[in-house]
C-alpha positions as CSV (number, residue, x, y, z in Angstrom):
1,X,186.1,180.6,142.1
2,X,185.7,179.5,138.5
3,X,183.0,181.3,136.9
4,X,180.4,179.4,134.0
5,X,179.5,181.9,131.2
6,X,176.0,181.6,131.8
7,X,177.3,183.3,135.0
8,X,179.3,185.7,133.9
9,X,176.3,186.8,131.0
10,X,173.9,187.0,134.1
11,X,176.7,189.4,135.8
12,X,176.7,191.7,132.5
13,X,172.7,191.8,132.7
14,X,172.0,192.4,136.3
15,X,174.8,195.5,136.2
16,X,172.4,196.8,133.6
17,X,169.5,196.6,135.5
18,X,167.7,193.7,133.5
19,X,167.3,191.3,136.7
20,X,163.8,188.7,135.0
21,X,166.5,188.1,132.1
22,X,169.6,187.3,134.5
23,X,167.2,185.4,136.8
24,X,166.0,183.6,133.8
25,X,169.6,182.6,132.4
26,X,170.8,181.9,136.5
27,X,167.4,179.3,136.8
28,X,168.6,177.8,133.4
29,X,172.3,177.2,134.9
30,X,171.5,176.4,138.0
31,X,169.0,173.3,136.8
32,X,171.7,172.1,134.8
33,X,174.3,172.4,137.6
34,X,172.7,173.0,141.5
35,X,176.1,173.0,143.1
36,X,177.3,176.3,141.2
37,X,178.6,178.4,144.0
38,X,179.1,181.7,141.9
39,X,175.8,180.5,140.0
40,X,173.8,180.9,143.8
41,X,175.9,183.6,144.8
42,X,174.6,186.0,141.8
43,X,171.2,184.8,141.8
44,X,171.2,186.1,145.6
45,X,172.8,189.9,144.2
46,X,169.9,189.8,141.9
47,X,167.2,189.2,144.3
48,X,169.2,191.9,146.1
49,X,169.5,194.3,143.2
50,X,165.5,193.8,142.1
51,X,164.6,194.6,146.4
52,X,163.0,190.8,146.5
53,X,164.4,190.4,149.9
54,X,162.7,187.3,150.8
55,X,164.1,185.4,147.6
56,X,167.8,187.2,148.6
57,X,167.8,185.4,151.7
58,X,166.6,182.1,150.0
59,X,169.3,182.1,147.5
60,X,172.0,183.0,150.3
61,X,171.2,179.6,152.5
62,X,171.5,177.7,149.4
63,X,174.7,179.3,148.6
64,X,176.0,178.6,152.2
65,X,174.9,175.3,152.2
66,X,177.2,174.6,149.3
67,X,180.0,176.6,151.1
68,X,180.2,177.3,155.0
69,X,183.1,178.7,154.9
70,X,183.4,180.7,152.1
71,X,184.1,184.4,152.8
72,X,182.2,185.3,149.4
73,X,179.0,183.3,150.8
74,X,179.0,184.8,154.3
75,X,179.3,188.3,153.0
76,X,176.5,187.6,150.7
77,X,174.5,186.1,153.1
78,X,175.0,189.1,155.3
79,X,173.9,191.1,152.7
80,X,170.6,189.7,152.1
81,X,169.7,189.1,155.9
82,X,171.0,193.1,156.2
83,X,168.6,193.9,153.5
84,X,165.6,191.6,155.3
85,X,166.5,193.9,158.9
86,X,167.9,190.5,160.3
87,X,170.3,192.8,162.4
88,X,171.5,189.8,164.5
89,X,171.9,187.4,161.9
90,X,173.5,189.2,159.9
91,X,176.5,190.3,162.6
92,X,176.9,186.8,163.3
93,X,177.3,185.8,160.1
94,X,179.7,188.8,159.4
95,X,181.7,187.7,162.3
96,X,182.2,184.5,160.7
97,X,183.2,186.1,157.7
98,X,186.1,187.6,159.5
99,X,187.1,184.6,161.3
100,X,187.3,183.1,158.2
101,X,189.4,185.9,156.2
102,X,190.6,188.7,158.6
103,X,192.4,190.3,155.8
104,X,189.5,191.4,153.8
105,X,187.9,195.0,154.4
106,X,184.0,194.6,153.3
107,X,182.4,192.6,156.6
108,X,184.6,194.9,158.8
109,X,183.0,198.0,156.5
110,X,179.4,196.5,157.2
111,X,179.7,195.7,160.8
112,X,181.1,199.4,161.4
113,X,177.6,200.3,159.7
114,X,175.5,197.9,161.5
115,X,177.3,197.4,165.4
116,X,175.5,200.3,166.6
117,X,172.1,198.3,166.0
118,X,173.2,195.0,167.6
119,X,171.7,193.6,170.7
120,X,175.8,194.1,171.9
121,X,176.3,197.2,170.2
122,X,178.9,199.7,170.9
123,X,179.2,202.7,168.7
124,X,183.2,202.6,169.7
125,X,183.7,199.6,168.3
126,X,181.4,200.2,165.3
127,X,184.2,203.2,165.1
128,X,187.2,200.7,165.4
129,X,185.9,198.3,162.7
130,X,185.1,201.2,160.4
131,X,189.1,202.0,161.0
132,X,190.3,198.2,160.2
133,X,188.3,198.6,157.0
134,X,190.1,201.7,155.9
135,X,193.4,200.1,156.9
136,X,192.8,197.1,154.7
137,X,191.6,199.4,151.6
138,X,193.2,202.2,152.5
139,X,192.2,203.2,148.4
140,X,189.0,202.0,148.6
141,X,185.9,205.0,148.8
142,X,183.6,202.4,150.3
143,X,185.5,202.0,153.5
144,X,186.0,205.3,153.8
145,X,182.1,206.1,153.1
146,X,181.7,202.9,156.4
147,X,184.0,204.7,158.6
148,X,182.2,208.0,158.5
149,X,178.6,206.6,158.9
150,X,180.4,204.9,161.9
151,X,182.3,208.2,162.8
152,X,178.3,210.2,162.7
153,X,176.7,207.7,165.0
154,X,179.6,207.6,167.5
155,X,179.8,211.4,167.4
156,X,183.2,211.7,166.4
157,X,183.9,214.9,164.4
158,X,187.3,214.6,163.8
159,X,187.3,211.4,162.6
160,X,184.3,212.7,160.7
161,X,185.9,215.6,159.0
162,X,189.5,213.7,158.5
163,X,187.4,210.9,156.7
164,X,185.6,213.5,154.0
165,X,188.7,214.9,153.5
166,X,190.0,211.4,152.4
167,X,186.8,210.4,150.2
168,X,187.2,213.7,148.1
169,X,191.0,212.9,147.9
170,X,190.1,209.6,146.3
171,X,187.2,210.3,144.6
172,X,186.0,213.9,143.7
173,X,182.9,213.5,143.3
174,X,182.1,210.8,145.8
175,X,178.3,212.0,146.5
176,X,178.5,211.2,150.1
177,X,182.0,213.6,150.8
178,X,180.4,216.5,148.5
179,X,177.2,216.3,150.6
180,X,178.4,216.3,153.9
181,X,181.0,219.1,153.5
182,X,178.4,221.0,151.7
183,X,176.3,220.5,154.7
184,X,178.5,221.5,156.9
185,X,179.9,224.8,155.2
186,X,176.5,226.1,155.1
187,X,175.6,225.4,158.6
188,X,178.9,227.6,159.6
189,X,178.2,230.3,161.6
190,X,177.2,233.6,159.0
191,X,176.6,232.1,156.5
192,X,173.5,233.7,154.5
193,X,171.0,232.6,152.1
194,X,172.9,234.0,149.0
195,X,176.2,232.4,149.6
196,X,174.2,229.1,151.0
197,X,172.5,229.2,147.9
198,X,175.5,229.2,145.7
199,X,177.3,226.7,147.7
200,X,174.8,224.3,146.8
201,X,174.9,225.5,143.3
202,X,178.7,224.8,143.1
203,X,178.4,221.0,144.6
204,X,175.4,220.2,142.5
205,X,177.8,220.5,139.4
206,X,179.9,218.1,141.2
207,X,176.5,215.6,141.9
208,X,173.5,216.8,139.6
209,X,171.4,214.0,140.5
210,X,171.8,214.6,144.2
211,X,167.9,215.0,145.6
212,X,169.5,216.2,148.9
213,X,171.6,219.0,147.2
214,X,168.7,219.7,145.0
215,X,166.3,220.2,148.0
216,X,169.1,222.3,150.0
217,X,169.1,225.0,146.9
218,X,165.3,225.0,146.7
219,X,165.3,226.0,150.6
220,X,168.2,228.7,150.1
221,X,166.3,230.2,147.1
222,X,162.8,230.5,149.0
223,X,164.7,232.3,152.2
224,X,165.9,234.3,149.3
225,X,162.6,235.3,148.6
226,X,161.2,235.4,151.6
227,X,163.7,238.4,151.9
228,X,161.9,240.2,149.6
229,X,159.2,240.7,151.2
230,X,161.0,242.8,154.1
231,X,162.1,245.0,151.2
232,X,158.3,245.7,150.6
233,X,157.7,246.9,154.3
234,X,160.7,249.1,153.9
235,X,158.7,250.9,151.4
236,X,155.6,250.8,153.1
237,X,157.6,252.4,156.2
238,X,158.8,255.2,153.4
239,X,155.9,255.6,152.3
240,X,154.2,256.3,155.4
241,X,157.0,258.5,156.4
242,X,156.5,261.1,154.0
243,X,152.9,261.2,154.2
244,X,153.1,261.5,157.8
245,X,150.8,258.5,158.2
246,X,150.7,258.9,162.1
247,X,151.5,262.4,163.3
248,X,152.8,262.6,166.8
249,X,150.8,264.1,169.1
250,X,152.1,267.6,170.2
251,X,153.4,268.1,166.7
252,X,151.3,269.9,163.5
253,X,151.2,266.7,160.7
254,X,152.1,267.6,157.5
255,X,149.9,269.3,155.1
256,X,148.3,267.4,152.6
257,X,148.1,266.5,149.9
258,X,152.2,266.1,150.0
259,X,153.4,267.8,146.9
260,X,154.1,266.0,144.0
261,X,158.0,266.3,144.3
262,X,157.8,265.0,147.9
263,X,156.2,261.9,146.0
264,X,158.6,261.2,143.3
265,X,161.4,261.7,145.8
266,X,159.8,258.3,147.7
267,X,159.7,256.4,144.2
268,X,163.2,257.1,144.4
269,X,164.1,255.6,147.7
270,X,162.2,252.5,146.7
271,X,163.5,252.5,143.3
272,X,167.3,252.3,145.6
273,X,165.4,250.0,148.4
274,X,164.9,247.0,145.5
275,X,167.9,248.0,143.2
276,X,170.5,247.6,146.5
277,X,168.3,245.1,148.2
278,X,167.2,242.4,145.2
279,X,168.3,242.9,142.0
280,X,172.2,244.0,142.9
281,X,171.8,240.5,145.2
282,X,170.2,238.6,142.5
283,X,173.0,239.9,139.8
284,X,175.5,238.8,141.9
285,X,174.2,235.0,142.3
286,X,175.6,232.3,140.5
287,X,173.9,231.6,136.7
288,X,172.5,228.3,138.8
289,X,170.9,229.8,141.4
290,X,169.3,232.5,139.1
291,X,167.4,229.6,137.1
292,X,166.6,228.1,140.2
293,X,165.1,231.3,141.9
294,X,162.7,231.3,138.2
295,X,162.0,227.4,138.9
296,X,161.0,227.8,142.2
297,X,158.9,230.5,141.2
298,X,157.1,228.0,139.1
299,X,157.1,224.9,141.3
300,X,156.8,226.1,144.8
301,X,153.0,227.8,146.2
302,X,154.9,229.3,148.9
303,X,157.6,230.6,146.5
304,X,154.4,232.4,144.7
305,X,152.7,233.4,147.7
306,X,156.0,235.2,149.1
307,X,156.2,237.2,146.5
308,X,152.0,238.0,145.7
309,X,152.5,239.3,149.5
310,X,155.9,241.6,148.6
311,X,154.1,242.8,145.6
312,X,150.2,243.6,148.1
313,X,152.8,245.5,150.4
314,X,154.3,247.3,147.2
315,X,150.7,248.4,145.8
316,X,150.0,249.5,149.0
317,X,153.1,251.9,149.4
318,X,152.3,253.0,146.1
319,X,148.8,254.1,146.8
320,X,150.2,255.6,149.9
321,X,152.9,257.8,148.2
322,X,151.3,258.6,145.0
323,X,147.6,259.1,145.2
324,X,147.4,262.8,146.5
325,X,145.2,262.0,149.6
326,X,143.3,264.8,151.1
327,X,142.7,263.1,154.6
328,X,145.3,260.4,156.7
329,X,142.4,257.9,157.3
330,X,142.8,256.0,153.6
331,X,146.7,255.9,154.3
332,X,146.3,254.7,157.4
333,X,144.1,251.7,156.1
334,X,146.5,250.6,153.5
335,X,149.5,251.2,155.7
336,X,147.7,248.3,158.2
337,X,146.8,246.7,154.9
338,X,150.5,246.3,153.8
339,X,152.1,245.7,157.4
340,X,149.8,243.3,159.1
341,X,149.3,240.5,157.1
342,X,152.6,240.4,155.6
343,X,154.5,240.4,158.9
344,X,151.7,237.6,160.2
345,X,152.6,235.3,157.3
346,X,156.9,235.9,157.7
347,X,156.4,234.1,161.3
348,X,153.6,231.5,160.3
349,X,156.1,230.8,157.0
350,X,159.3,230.5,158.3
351,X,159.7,226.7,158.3
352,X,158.0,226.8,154.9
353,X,161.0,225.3,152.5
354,X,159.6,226.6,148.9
């Protein structure tokens, strides 16, 4: 199809994202000239583009008035009634796309998207027209990107898997490949919050604008500091170790005050408690996930709440160890003090994501 430049200007604005100025230059052509096919079909990808579904669908019919049996129309028309939830419709008049040009890939990419949903649908066959896409455009990302949506709902792994594989071989940085393998490394069986956390790390260099990836790093970092708070109850269980905090029956408790080497030595255990436990972890993390672990810090309440609760349980082994108590009854209350409501929050938390 011949295209007016009129057209071809509105093409050039609605790919930037100005769609009143291409809908104003597409009214002007299209009052000089109502039978302009490519004219109706661009107006109905700027409705489409600007979410005015309604107006998409209008422009469409006036567009496949002019030309039943034009492949570009049907697809187009397809779109819109997609984009209005016109399931039916819009397999019919993908169908008839088909029929009309069985060699081209896109209504066999959008039926193995949409069969599934049809009154006749079959995920299987949602499956095979996802594969005739990828046969036709075997170079094209967008089939590939059909076939695996078609691949999920039919619950076929391999096909799946193969299918990532293929989008990062032709594109690199295909968003949907990097997501989905990302995803499914960090679901793998042992894998922790550290490395979980730098796998997202390395894919978001891949796709920084990913809100998926960016989500999946902010939940890695806050089970990385929900951590520390376990780290805290080990020294509150060192600290009431060495004071003794609850002498067995039977046995003669330890004399207090504990001596003031005894109380040193525990600042040492803790000092190898946070050193082994946090800091060596934290050096150790990407640069990424380091100035995401300060972010979260900033932007999540549960990210700060974590760790005002791993620095209560700290204050309380500290008070423990180091204040030369005379009687176990004050060490006993800050002991409870540190354990308890910690320990309460780490199961009432654990679905928190920052």
């Amino acid at each position: 199809m011949s295209q007016h430049p009129q057209v071809a200007r509105a093409e050039a604005l609605v790919d930037l994202g100005r769609y009143d100025e291409a809908k104003a230059v597409l009214a002007a052509r299209l009052q000089e000239d109502p039978t302009d096919l490519p004219g109706w079909l661009e107006l109905t990808r700027c409705h489409l583009a600007a979410k005015e579904t309604d107006q998409a669908v209008e422009a469409s019919e006036e567009a496949l008035k002019l030309a039943p049996e034009e492949y570009a129309a049907l697809h187009m028309r397809a779109r819109a009634l997609r984009q209005a939830g016109r399931m039916e419709e819009t397999g019919a008049a993908l169908r008839q796309a088909i029929r009309v040009d069985p060699h081209r890939w896109t209504a066999y990419a959008t039926l193995a998207e949409i069969q599934p949903w049809l009154s006749d649908g079959d995920r299987q066959e949602g499956l095979r027209f996802g594969r005739e896409a990828v046969r036709l455009a075997p170079e094209e990302p967008l089939a590939y990107e059909s076939l695996y949506k078609a691949a999920l709902i039919a619950g076929d792994h391999e096909v799946g898997r193969w299918t990532l594989t293929e989008l990062r071989r032709l594109d690199p940085t295909n968003a949907l490949a990097v997501v989905m393998q990302t995803d499914d490394a960090v679901r793998s069986p042992g894998v922790k919050a550290a490395a979980a956390a730098d796998l997202y790390a390395d894919a978001l260099t891949t796709v920084p604008d990913s809100p998926w990836l960016r989500g999946g790093l902010d939940g890695a970092t806050y089970r990385l500091l929900r951590g520390t708070r376990w780290l805290a109850l080990l020294c509150v269980a060192a600290a009431g170790a060495m004071v003794d905090v609850f002498p067995k029956e039977g046995e003669v408790p330890r004399e207090l005050p504990i001596p003031l080497g005894n109380r040193l030595w525990v600042l040492v255990v803790m000092a190898a408690i946070w050193a082994f436990g946090a800091w060596r972890r934290y050096r150790k993390l990407r640069a990424g996930v380091q100035l995401n672990v300060r972010s979260l810090i900033r932007r999540g309440r549960w990210s700060r709440i974590v760790l005002a609760q791993a620095a209560w349980a700290m204050l309380c082994a500290l008070l423990i160890s180091q204040v030369p108590w005379t009687t176990r009854t004050p060490s006993q209350a800050l002991f409870w003090a540190g354990i308890v409501p910690t320990l309460a929050t780490i199961w009432f938390d654990r679905k928190k994501k920052r």
